[in-house]
N, C-alpha and C positions, 0 to 999 in steps of 0.2 A: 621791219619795213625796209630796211636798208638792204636787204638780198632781193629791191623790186629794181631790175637796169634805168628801164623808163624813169623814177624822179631819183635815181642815185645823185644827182646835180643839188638836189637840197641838203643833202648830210656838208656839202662844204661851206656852210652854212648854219653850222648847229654845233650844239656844247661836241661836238667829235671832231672839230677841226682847229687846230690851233691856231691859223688864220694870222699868220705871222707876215709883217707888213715890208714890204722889203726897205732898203734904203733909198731916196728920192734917185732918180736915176736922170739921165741927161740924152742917153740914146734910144731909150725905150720906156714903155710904161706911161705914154705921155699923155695918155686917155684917159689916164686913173684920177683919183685924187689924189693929191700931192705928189705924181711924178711916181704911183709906187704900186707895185704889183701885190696882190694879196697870195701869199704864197702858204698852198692849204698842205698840211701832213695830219696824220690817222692820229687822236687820241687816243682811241679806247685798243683794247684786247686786240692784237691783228693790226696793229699800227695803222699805216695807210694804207692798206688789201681794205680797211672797212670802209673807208670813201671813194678809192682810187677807180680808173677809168676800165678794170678786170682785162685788159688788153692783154695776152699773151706770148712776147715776143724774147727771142731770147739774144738777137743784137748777131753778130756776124763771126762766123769761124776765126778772122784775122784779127777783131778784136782783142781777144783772149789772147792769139799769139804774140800781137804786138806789146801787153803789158808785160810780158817776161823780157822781148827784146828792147823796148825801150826804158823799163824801170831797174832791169837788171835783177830779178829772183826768180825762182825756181817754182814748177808745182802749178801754175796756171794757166797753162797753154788749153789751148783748143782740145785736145788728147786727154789733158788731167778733167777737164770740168766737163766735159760731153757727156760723161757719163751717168754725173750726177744730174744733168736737167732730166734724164731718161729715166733714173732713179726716181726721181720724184713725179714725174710725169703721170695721170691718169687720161688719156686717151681717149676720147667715147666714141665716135664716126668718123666717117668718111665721106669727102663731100664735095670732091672734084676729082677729076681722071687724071691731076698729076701728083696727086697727093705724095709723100715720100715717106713711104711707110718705115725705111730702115733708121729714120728719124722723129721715131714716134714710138711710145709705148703703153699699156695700160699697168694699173695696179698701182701707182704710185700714188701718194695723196693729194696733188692738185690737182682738179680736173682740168679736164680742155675739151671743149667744145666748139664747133662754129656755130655764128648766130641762128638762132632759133627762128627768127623773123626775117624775112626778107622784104624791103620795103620795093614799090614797082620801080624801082630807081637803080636799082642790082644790075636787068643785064644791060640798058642804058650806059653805065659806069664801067664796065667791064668790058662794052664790046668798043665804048672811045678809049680805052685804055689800047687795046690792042691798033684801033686806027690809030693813035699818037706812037707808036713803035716800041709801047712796053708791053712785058710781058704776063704769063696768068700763071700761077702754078702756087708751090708751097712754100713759104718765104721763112719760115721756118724749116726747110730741106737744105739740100744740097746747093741750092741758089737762091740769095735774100732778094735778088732783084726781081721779086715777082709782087704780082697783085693779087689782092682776089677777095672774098668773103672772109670776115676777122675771127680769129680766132681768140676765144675768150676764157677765162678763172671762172667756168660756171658749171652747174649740173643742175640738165633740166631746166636750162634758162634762168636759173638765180644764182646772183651774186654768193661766190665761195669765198671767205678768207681764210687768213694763218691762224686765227681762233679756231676757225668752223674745221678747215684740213688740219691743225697739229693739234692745237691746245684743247679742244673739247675733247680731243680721242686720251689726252693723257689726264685728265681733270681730276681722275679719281685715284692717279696716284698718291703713295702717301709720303712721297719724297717731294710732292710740288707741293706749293702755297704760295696763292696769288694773291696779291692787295691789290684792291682798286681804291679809286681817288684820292693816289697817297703821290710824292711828288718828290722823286730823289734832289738834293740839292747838291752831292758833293760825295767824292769817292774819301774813304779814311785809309791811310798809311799808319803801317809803325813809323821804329826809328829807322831802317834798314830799306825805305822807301818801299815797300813791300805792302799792297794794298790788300786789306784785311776786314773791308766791309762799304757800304753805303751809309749817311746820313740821308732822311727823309721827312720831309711833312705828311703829316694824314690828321685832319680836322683841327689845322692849326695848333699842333703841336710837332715837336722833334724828335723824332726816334732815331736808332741805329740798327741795321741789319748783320751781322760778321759774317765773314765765310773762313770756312776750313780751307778749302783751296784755293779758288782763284773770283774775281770778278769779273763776269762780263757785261762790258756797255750794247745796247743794240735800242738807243733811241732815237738813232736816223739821223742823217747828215746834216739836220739844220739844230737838234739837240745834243747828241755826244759832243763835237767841238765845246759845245758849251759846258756841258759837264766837265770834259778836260780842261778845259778854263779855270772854271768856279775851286777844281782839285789843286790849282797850280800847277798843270802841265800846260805847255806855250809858248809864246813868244813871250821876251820879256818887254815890248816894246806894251802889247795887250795887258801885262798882269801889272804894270808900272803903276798903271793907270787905278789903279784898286790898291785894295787893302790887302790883295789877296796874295798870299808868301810863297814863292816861285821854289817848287819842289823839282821840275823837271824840264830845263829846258829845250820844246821841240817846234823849233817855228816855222813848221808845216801844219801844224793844229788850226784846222776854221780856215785854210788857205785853199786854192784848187776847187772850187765851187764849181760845178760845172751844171748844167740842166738844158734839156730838150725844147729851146724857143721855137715856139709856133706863132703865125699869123690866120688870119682868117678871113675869106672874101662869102659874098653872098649871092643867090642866083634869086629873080625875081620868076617863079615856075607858073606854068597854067597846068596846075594837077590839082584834085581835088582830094590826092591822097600822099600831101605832108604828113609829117607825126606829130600833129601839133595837140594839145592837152583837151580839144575837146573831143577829138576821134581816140586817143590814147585811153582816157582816163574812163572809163566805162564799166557797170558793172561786168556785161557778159563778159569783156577784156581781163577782167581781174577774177571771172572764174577760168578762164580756159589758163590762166597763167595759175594759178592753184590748182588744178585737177590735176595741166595737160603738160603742164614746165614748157607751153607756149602761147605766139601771138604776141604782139605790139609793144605788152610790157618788159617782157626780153629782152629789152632793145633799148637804147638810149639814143635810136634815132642814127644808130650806122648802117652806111649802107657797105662801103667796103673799103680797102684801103691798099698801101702798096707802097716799096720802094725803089727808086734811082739814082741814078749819079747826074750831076750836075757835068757842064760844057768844064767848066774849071779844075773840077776832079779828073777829070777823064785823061785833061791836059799834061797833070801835075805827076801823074801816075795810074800810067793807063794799063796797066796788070791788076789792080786792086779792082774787087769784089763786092767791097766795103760802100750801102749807100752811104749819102749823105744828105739824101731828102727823102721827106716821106709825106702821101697826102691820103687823107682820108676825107670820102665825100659820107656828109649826114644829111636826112632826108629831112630837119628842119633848123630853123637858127636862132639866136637868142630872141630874133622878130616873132616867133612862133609863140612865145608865151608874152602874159599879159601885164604878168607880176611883175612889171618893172620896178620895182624899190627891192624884188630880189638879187636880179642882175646889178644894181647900184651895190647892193651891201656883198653879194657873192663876190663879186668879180672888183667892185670896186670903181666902176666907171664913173666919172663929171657927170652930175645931171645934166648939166648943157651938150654933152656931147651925145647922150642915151637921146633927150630929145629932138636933137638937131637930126641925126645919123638913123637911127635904132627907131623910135617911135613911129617916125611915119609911116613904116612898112609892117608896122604891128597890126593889119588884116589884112595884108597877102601873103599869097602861096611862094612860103622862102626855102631856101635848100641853103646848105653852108659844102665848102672845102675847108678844112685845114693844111696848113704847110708848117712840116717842122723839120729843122734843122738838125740829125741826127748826131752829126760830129761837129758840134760847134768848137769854135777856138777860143771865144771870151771863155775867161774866168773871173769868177767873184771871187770875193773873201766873207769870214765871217768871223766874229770877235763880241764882246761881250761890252753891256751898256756899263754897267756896274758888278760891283759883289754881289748883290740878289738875285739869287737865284729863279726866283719869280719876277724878273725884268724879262722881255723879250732881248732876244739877242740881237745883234747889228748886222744884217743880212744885204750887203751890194751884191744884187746880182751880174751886172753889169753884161749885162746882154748887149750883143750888137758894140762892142766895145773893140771887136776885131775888124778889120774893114773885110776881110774873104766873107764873112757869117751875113752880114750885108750882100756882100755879091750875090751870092748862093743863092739866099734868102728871096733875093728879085727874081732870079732862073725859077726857083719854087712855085711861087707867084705865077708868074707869065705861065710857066708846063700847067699850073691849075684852072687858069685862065681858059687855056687852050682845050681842055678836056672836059670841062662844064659845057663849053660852048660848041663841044661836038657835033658831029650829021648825027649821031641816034641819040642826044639830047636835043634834037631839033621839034618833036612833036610836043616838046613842054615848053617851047621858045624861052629858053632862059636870058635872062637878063642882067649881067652882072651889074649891080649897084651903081647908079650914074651920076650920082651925088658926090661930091667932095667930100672927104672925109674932114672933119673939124680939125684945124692945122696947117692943111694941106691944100687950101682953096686957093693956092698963088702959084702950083703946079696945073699942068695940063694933065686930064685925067688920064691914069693907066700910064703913062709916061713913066721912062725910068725915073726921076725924079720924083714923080709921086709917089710912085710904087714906094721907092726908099722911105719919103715920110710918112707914109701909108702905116708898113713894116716898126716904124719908131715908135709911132701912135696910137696902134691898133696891136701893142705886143700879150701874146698868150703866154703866160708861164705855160710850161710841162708840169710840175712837180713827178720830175721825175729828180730828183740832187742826188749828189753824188761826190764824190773827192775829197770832205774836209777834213778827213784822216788818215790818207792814205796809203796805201801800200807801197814797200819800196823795200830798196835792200838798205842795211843795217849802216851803209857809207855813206848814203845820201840827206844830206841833211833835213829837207824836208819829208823825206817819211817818216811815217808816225807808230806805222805798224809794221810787224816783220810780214813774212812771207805764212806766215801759221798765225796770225793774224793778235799777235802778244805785244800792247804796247812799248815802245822802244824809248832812249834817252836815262836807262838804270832804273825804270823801276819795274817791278817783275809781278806776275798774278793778276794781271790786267790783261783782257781780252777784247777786240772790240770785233763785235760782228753785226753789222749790218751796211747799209748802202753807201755808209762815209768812207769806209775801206777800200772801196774802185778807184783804181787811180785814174780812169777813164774812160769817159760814159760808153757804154755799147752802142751800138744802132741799132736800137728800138727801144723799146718801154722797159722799166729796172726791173719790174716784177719777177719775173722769173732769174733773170741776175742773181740777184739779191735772195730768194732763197737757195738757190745754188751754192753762195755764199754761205748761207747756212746750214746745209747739208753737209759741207767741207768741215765747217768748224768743227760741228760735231764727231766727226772723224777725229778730225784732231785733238777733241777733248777725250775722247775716249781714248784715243792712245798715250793720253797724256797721265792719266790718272785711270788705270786698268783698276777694274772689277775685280775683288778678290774674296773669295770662300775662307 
């Protein structure tokens, strides 16, 4: 059921999301309960590809170059990694006249697709995009500053993961062997700090895995920190504080948190064709999405999305390509559904705020924007409660902790403001929310002032994390991993491959990143340890 788009929003919500609670926060999160964001990553087989938002983006040419110019290593410019998203890449249509076909390829194992559904809210959003003075084309091309239909991890309109593209296709090999529900607690060294296996629980017991060559970590930037913790690699400020005997010190481990904060406003519409769950959820809906790999289910309610530079970006460096805002309009909002004690336990909202804010508009025709900050500047940390392994770890994300990310954040805002409430969104007369948000009732509404406590109040995680191991050259103290991605500080046959290794975030969703990332590795594990007859 989780390859259906339309309730992909309940898996974050169920035994497949670790639902990991962030640290009470002071600039954001202030809607939640206790001040704290619920911060979801993938359990099972395919990490987070099995609940995540299937968004396709692969973040900006200058990205890539700037982690070599400003981290100082070799190997990851624009030039080294193109290759590989193309490599991996499966391609299926074509589906606007600026497409950038020299940026696109078929055959590779994750598909891509544009959505399947189009909600009546398409060329409405598309053609106020073009009246606000942005542009339409392939934002995965030659120019990221474009808008348009999203492009998505699907075939045939269902959710694909890193299970469904890699791991099913190798399942029967007899070199792999997978445990499920077993729960590493800690990497094992010799004496020569040379790591030589895992410890694990599976049914409340301890076992030990070895390896002949190397170990590699790849359980995402809010759990490897932690494993390198629990192992004694760290800061020793963190391992102090435990029982736990400092093997390696690298006090960039759980440092450099970085993630994609989003805000969200809502439109009061007179359509009678939101996506809300009782026009969604319907038999004939749930055959054409099994026969046809289309229709309503497809869809998780986008209509389209896009990015720009902010007035402040443009200022600071106005050669750069690189957005820093990105919005995506959905054709219904969390008011669309009914299940309010899921939106409290999902997301984690105050009941006094879901009722005051959220409830009352739970039987009208709502639309959402999202705005999210693609290069934010806050950075979290992340470090460890105790020596248990089965403690959650201490996650400040500290969003909005930069005053620019704030600035930005309100330009975000207002440009969404402005394009909801467009001449060809006129026929739905929308209505941006005229209520106070709870918090914020001592601001004059929409006012930059509000806007700001709006943004504090009302803050969306990304889950998209990133940084808390990251890449660098072998001088810089806080790197944690080389440029061929082998942990550093003396100890050797430690690998880490996945999202913690970005020393900084792309502009757009990590997805396709992040297996880029792992496409590379493999590269490099193969050259590292050749095949031999």
């Amino acid at each position: 059921m989780n390859e259906v788009p339309y309730i992909s929003n309940i898996w974050r919500d169920s035994k497949l999301d670790w639902k990991i609670l962030s640290y009470p926060q002071e600039n954001s999160c202030l809607a939640f309960q206790d001040n704290r964001c619920v911060l979801s990553a993938g359990k099972g087989i395919g990490g987070s590809s099995v609940i995540g938002g299937m968004t396709y983006l692969r973040g900006n040419k200058e990205d890539y170059d700037n982690w070599q110019k400003d981290y100082a290593f070799e190997g990851w410019s624009w030039a080294d990694v193109f290759p590989y998203f193309l490599s991996s890449e499966d391609f299926k249509e074509v589906r606007d006249p600026d497409f950038s076909s020299s940026f696109h390829r078929s055959g590779g194992p994750i598909p891509v697709e544009y959505q399947k559904h189009d909600p009546v809210f398409v060329k409405p959003f598309l053609e106020s995009i073009q009246l606000r003075g942005y542009s339409i084309g392939d934002y995965n091309g030659e120019n990221q500053l474009k808008f348009n239909r999203i492009q998505f991890v699907k075939s045939k309109g269902r959710r694909v993961s890193i299970k469904k593209a890699y791991t099913d296709q190798a399942k029967t090999r007899p070199n792999l062997h997978i445990l499920t529900f077993s729960h590493v607690t800690r990497v094992l060294f010799d004496t020569n700090r040379r790591a030589v296996g895992v410890e694990y629980l599976k049914e409340n017991k301890l076992y030990r895995a070895l390896a002949i060559n190397e170990i590699i970590l790849s359980a995402g930037a809010l759990r490897t920190p932690q494993l390198l913790l629990l192992s004694g690699i760290g800061h020793p400020d963190d391992l102090n504080r435990t029982s736990i005997q400092m093997l390696a010190e690298l006090p960039g481990v759980g440092q450099n948190f970085q993630d994609h904060v989003y805000s969200m406003i809502h439109f009061s519409v007179n359509s009678s064709e939101t996506m809300t769950p009782s026009r969604v959820n319907l038999p004939s809906h749930y055959s054409t999405f099994i026969h046809e790999g289309k229709g309503p289910l497809t869809s998780a309610g986008e209509v389209g999305h896009g990015f720009l530079q902010s007035k402040s970006l443009k200022a600071t460096n106005s050669s750069t390509k690189v957005p820093d805002l990105k919005l995506t309009y959905y054709a219904l909002s969390p008011m669309s559904f009914q299940e309010e004690d899921y939106w409290k336990s999902a997301l984690g909202f105050k009941r006094s705020v879901w009722n005051k804010y959220f409830k009352p508009y739970s039987k009208e025709e709502t639309t959402s924007m999202t705005i999210g900050l693609m290069k934010p500047k806050s950075r979290g940390f992340l470090t460890i409660r105790t020596d248990n392994p089965l403690d959650e770890p201490i996650v400040n994300v500290n969003y909005f902790s930069h005053p620019e990310d704030t600035h930005v954040m309100m330009e975000g805002i207002k440009a969404a403001t402005l394009v909801g409430q467009s001449h060809p969104f006129f026929k739905f007369r929308p209505v941006l929310n005229p209520n106070h948000f709870p918090g914020c009732e001592s601001f004059e509404i929409w006012t930059d002032d509000y806007i700001r406590c709006y943004m504090k109040q009302y803050t969306i995680k990304g889950d998209n994390y990133v940084g808390t191991a990251r890449m660098g050259n072998e001088t810089d103290p806080f790197s944690v991993v080389d440029s061929r991605l082998k942990v550093l500080g003396g100890v050797s046959s430690l690998r880490i491959v996945d999202a913690s290794v970005i020393p900084d975030i792309p502009s757009g969703d990590v997805f396709a990143a992040v297996v880029m990332v792992a496409e590379r590795a493999a590269d490099f594990i193969k050259a590292d340890y050749p095949l031999t007859t």
